[in-house]
N, C-alpha and C positions, 0 to 999 in steps of 0.2 A: 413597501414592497420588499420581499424578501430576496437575496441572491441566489439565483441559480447553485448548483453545487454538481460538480463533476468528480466520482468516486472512481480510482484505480484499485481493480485485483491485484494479489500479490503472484510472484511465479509459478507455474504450472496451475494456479488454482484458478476462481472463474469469478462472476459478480455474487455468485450465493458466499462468498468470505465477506461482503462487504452490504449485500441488498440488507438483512435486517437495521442496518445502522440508516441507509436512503430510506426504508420504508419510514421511518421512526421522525426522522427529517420531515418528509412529503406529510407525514400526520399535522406537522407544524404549518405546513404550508410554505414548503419551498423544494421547487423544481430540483428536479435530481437526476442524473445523468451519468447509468452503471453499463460502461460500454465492456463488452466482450473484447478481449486484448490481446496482441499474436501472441503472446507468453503464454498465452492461456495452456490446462490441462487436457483439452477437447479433441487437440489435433496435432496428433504425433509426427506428421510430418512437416508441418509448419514450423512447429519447433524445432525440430531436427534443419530443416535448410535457413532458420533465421539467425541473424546478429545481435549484438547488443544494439550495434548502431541500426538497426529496424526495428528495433522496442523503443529507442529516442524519439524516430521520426516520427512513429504510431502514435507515441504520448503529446509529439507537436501538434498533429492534425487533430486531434481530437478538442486540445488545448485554442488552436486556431477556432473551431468550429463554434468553441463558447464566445470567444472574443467575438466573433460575426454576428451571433445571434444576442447577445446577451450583455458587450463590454464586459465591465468585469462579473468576476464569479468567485466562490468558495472552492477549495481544493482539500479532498481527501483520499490518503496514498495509506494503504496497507503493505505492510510487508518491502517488496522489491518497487511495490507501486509509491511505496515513501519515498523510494530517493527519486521515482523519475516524477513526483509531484512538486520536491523542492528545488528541481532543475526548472520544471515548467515557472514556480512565482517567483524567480530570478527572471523569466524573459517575457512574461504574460500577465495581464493586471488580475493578478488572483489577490481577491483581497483577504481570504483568510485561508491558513494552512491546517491541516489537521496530519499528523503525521501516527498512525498505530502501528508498535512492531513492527517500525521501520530498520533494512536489514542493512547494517552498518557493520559492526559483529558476528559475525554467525557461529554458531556450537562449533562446529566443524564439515567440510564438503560431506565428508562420508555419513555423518549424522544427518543432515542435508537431506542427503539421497533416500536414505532410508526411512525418514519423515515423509518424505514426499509419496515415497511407494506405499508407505501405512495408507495415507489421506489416499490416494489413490484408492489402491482397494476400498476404505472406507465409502468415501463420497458413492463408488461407481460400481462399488460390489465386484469390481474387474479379477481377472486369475492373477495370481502368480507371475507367471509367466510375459505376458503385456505388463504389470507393474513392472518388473525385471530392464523392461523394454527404455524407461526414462531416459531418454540421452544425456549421456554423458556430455558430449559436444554443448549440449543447450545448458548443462550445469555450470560447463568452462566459462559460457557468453556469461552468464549470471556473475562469476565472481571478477569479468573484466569488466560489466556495469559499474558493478559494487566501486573498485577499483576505479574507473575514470568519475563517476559523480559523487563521489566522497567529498571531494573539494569540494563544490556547488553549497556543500551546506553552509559554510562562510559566510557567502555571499546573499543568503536571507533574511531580508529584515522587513519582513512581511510581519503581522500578529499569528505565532501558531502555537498553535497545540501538539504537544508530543505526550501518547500515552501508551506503559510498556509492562506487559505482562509476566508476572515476578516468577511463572511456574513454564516462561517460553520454551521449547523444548528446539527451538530453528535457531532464534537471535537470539543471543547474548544481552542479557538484562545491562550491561553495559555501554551499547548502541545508545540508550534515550539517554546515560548522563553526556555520550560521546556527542550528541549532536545537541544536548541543549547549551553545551560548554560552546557549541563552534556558533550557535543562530547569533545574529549582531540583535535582531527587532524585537516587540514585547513577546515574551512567551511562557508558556503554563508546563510544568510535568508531573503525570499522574501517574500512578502505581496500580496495579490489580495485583492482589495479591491470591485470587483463584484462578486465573485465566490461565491457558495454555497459550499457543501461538495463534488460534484460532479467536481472535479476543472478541471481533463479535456476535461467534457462538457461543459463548461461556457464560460462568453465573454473572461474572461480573457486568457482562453485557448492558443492562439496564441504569446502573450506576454511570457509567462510561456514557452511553447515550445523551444524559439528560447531561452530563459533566460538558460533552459537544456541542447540547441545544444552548446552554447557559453562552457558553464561549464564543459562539457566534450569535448570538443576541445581545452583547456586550458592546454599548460602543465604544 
C-alpha cells in the first residue's frame, strides 16, 4: 500500500503549479491530497488581511488531517510551500519529503513582484491594473516566513528530495545547495537545466516526475 501524499502550492499561485506532478503520482496509485491554500492567488483579500503565522497554522491542519486519516504520509512543497512542508516533517510523521524550488533565496522582492504580476496575468488573463493590485503587505508576510522557517531546515532528517530549476527566474538556484548543505537525513539533489520556476509545467517536467516516483518507491 502506498502513502498518501499531501502537495503545497507555492505563494500567490494555486494547485495547478503542483496537480500535474499529483496527477502523475495517483497514475502510480497513491492517494494525493492538492489543497487550495490562504496564500493562494484567487482571493485578494485573504491575502491582503492574512499572516505568515495563518499560512503556519493552514499548513498544521491540513498536515493534522493526514495524520487522522492516514498516520503517516509523503510531503511535497513547492516553492514557499517547500519551506512550510519542511517545518510540517520536523513535527508530523511525513515519511518522505520532496522539496521543488523551494524559496530560500530569492532573485530579489521587486523581481518577486513582477513575476508574480506576469503569472498572474498569465494564468488568469487578468488587466494590468488588478495585477498592479498584488499586495505588497502579503509580499512583507512572505519574506518574514522565509525568514522565521529557514532554520527549520536543520532540523530535517526525514529522506528528501530537493529539486531546482537552473533557468528559475523567483529563487535563487542557490536555495537547493543552501538547504541540501543544512538537511541532517538521507537526501537526493537534482538539477533541470530547462525549467523556469514553474517546474512542473516545464519541459523538464516529465524527467522530474518519474525522478519523484523512483524516490519514493525506494526503500
Amino acid at each position: 500500500m502506498k502513502q498518501p501524499c499531501l502537495l503545497f502550492h507555492g505563494f500567490t499561485g494555486g494547485p495547478y503549479e503542483v496537480e500535474p506532478l499529483a496527477r502523475h503520482l495517483r497514475e502510480r496509485g497513491q492517494l494525493c491530497e492538492v489543497p487550495i491554500l490562504p496564500w493562494n492567488g484567487e482571493n485578494h483579500h485573504q491575502l491582503h488581511a492574512s499572516r505568515w503565522e495563518d499560512w503556519v497554522q493552514a499548513a498544521e491542519s491540513h498536515a493534522e488531517q493526514m495524520t487522522a486519516a492516514y498516520g503517516s504520509f509523503d510531503m511535497v512543497g513547492f516553492s514557499m510551500g517547500g519551506l512550510l512542508a519542511a517545518y510540517l516533517s520536523v513535527r508530523y510523521p511525513v515519511r518522505k519529503l520532496i522539496l521543488l524550488n523551494t524559496a530560500v533565496i530569492y532573485v530579489s522582492p521587486g523581481r518577486l513582484l513582477n513575476v508574480i504580476r506576469d503569472e498572474w496575468k498569465y494564468e488568469r488573463k487578468i488587466s494590468l491594473v488588478k495585477a498592479k493590485s498584488t499586495p505588497l503587505l502579503a509580499t512583507w508576510q512572505f519574506t518574514r516566513l522565509v525568514r522565521h522557517l529557514k532554520p527549520e531546515l536543520s532540523l530535517v532528517n526525514k529522506p528528501t528530495f530537493v529539486a531546482q530549476s537552473e533557468r528559475d527566474q523567483v529563487i535563487h538556484p542557490q536555495s537547493a545547495r543552501y538547504i541540501y548543505s543544512r538537511l541532517r537525513g538521507q537526501r537526493e539533489l537534482h538539477w533541470h537545466a530547462k525549467s523556469d520556476h514553474l517546474i512542473c509545467l516545464s519541459e523538464d517536467a516529465p524527467a522530474l516526475f518519474r525522478q519523484v516516483s523512483a524516490f519514493l518507491e525506494k526503500e
